[in-house]
C-alpha positions in Angstrom: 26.7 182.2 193.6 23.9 183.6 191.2 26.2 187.2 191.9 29.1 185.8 189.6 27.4 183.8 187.0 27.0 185.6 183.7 23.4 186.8 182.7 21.3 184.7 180.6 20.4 186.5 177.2 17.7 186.5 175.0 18.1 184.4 171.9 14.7 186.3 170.1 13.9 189.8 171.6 11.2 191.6 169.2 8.7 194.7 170.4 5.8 196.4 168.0 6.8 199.9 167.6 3.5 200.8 169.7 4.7 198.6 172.9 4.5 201.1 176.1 5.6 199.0 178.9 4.3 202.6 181.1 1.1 200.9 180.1 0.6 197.7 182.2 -2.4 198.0 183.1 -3.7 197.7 179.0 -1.2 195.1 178.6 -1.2 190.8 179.2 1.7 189.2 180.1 1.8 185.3 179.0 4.9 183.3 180.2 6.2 179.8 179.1 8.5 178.2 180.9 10.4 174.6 181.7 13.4 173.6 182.9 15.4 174.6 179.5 13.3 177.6 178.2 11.8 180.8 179.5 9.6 182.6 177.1 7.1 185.5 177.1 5.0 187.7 174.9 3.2 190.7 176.1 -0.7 191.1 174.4 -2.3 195.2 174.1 -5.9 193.6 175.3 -8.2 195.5 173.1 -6.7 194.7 169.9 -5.4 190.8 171.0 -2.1 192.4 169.5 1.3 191.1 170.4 3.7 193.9 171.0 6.8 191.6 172.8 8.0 188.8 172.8 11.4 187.5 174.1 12.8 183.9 174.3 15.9 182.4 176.6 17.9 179.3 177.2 18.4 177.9 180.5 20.4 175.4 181.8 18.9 172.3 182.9 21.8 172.2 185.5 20.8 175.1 187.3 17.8 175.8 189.3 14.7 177.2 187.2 14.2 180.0 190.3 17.7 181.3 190.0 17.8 181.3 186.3 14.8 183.4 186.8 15.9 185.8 189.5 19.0 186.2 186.8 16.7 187.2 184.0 14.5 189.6 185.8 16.7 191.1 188.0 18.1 192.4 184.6 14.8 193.4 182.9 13.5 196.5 182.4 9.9 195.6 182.8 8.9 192.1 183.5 9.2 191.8 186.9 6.8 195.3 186.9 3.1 194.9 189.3 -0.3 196.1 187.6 -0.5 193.9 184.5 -4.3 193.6 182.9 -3.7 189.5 183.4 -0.8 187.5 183.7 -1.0 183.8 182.6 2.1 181.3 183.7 1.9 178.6 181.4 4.1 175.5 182.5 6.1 173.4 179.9 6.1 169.6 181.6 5.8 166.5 180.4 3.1 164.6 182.8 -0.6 166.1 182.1 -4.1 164.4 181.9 -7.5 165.2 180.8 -10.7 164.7 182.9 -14.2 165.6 181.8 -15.9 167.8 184.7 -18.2 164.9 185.4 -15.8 162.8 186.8 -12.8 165.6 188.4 -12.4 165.8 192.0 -10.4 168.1 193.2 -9.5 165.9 196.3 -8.1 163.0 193.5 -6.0 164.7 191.3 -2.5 163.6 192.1 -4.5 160.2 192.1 -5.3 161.1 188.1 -1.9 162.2 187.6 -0.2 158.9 189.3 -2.2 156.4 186.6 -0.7 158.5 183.6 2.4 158.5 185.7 3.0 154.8 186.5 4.9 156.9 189.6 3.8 159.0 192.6 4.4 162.5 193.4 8.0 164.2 194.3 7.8 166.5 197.2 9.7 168.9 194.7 6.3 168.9 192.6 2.8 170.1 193.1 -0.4 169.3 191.6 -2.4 171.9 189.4 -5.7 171.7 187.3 -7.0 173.9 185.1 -10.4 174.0 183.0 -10.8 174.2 179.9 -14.0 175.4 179.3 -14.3 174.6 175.2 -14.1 170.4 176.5 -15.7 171.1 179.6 -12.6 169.1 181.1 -9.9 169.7 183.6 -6.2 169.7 182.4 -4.8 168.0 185.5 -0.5 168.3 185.4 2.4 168.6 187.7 5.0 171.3 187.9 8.1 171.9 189.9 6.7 173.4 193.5 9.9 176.0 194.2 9.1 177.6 190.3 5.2 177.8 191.3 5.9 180.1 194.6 8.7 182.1 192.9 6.2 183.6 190.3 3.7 184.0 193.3 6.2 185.9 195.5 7.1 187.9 192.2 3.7 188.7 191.1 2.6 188.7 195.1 -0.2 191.7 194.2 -1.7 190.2 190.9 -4.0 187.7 190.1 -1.9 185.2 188.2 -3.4 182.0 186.0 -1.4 179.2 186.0 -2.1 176.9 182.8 -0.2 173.7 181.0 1.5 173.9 178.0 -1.2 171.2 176.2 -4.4 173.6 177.0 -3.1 176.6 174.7 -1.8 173.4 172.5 -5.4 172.1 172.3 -7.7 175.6 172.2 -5.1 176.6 169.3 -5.6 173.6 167.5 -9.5 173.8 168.0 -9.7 176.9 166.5 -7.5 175.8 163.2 -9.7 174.8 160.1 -9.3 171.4 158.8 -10.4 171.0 155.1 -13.9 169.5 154.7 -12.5 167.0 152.5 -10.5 165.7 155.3 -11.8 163.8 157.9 -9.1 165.0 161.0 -6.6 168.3 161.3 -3.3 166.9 163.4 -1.1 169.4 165.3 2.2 168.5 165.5 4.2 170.9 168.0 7.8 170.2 167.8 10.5 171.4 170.8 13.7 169.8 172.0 13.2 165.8 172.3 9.3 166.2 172.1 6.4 165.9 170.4 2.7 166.9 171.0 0.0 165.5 169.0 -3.7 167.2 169.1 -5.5 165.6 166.8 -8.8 167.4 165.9 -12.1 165.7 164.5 -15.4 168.0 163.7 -14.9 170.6 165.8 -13.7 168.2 169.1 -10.4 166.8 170.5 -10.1 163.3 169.4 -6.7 163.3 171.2 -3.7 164.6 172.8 -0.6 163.3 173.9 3.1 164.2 174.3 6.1 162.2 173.3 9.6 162.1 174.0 11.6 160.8 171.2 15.2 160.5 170.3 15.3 160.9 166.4 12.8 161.1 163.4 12.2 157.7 163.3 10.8 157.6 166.6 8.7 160.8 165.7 7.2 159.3 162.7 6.7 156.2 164.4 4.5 158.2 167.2 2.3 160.0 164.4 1.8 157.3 162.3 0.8 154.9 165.6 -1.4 157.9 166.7 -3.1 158.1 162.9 -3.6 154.1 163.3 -5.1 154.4 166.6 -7.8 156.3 165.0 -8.5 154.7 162.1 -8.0 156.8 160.1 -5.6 157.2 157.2 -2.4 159.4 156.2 -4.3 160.4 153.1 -7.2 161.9 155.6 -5.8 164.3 157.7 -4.1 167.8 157.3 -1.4 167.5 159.5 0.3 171.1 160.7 3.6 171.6 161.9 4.1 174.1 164.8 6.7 174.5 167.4 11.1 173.8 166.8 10.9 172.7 163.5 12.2 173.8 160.0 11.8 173.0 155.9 15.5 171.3 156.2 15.0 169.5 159.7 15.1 165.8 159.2 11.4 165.8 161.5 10.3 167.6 158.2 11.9 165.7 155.6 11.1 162.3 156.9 6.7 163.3 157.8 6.7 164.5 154.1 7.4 160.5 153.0 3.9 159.6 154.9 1.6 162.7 155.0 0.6 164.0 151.7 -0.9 167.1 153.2 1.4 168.3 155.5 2.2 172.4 155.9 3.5 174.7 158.2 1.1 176.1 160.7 -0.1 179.6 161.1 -0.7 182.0 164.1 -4.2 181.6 165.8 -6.0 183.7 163.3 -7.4 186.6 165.8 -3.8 187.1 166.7 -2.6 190.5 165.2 1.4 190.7 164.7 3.0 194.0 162.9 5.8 193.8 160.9 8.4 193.4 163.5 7.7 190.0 163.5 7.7 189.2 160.2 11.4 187.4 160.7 9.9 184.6 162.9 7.6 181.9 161.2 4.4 182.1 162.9 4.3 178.5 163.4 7.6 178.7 165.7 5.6 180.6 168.8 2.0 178.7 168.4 1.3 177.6 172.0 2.7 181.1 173.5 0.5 182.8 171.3 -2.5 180.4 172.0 -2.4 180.8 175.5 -3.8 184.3 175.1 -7.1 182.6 174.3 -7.7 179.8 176.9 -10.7 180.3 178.5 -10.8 184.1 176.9 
């Protein structure tokens, strides 16, 4: 029983000196979840500060609900009502992109099922979301039974549900690629997965999300993805966000093929005080991106 299982802790707990939970109503609360992380990050509003941000391991062996019900049941403030905006951003790995000319609501598990090559589990539902800088739908599927628990928890809010790609792809937008380069590449790195957003004058040339086993693999998928577009190694800044370090073998194995490859930084609006200055600001990229979807 959940009673007798030990309480899941935060691996990266930080707060702003400034952060007055008492405060919700100033205050946005953006969560990131899948089935082996739960992440959030509280923004003040006026000042697109973050003032919080704490990040937990599940277990993929245990329901996402009653990990959550452990986590909050212990929190001080997260399951609190009256936040500004709260935005729920889900972490899968089935997603697809659909200009507004051709989305119909009525087809979207149809959309879905093509990029699936499966149908629909009656464990899942079927969201969409717009993103209004592509004038495009983010069509994806996330696990029904973790939907309704943030519903029933946040029963008197208005609450935004999102995928992890459209923070991925509005962050990436908003990066500035050198002119001398003809395409800026995201690379966001987490446990056994890769997303690439690739960037080209100002618009999305392309976004897709990998699983992959080792840094072969990974390097395979970037290089394929560079290929695709025709373009060369030599032509793109490439920027590492997400799971990944200077000594990782992910690292150590891109430098070989991208000559201008760095670590990313925070979406540039995004103010963070000094009690954050221990985390790279490339680590928490689409958390903090969320905060601007649609903004």
């Amino acid at each position: 029983m959940i009673a007798n299982l030990p309480n899941i802790e935060s691996v990266v707990a930080v707060r702003d000196a400034h952060f007055d939970p008492q405060q919700l109503a100033q205050l946005d609360l953006l969560i990131e979840v899948s089935p082996s992380r739960f992440r959030f990050c509280v923004f003040k509003n006026a000042e697109a500060r973050c003032v919080c941000l704490e990040d937990y391991t599940l277990n993929p062996l245990e329901e996402t609900p009653a990990s959550l019900t452990r986590i909050y049941d212990d929190h001080a403030f997260l399951g609190l009502q009256g936040w500004k905006n709260i935005r729920i951003v889900f972490n899968t790995p089935h997603f697809t992109l659909i200009p507004d000319a051709y989305f119909r609501k009525e087809y979207a598990e149809n959309y879905l099922q093509l990029v699936r090559g499966n149908g629909i589990f009656a464990s899942e539902q079927v969201l969409s979301h717009r993103l209004d800088a592509m004038e495009a739908r983010n069509v994806f599927s996330v696990n029904r039974a973790t939907r309704y628990w943030f519903l029933s928890t946040y029963a008197v809010s208005a609450v935004t549900f999102l995928h992890q790609t459209s923070a991925l792809i509005d962050g990436s937008l908003r990066q500035q690629t050198p002119a001398s380069l003809e395409a800026g590449l995201a690379l966001y790195f987490e446990e056994d997965f890769l997303t690439i957003a690739v960037q080209q004058a100002g618009k999305l040339a392309l976004c897709n999300k990998f699983a992959y086993k080792d840094a072969a693999d990974m390097v395979y998928f970037v290089l394929f993805v560079i290929d695709t577009l025709q373009l060369k190694p030599a032509q793109v800044a490439a920027c590492l966000y997400g799971e990944i370090t200077p000594y990782s073998d992910d690292y150590q194995s891109l430098q070989r093929f991208l000559p201008n490859l760095s670590f990313g930084k925070k979406p540039e609006k995004i103010q963070l005080s000094e009690a954050f200055d221990d985390f790279p600001e490339h680590r928490y990229f689409s958390l903090y991106s969320a905060y601007f979807v649609n903004h």
